[in-house]
C-alpha positions in Angstrom: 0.0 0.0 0.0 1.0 3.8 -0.2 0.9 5.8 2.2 0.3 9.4 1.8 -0.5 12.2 4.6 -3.8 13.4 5.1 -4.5 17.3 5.4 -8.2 16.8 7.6 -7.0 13.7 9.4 -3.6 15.5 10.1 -1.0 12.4 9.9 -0.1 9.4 7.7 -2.4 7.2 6.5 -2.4 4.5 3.6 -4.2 5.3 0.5 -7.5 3.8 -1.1 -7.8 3.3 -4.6 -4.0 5.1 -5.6 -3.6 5.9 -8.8 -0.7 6.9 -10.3 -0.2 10.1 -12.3 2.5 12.6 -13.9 3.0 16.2 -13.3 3.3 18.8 -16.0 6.6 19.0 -15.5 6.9 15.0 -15.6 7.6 14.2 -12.1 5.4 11.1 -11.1 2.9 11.4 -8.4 0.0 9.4 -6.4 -3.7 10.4 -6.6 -5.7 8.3 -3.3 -8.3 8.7 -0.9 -7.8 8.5 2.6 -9.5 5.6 4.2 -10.8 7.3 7.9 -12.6 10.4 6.1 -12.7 10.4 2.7 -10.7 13.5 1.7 -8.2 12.9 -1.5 -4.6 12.1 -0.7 -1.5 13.3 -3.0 1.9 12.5 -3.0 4.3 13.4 -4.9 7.2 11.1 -6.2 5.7 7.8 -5.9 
């Protein structure tokens, strides 16, 4: 699993459903949801 922070929980949590994704500027990032509340995850580099 990834883990990812999460903003409304305020610490770490693993990612539901991560997708991966690239930047505009072609760095690669990870699109999730966090598991406890719901609110969308990012991190960037993985």
């Amino acid at each position: 699993m990834v883990t990812g922070y999460c903003v409304k929980c305020k610490k770490k949590q693993e990612m539901n459903d991560p997708k991966g994704v690239v930047l505009k500027n072609g760095r690669k990032a990870t699109k999730g949801i966090c598991p406890k509340c719901g609110t969308k995850m990012f991190k960037i580099g993985g």
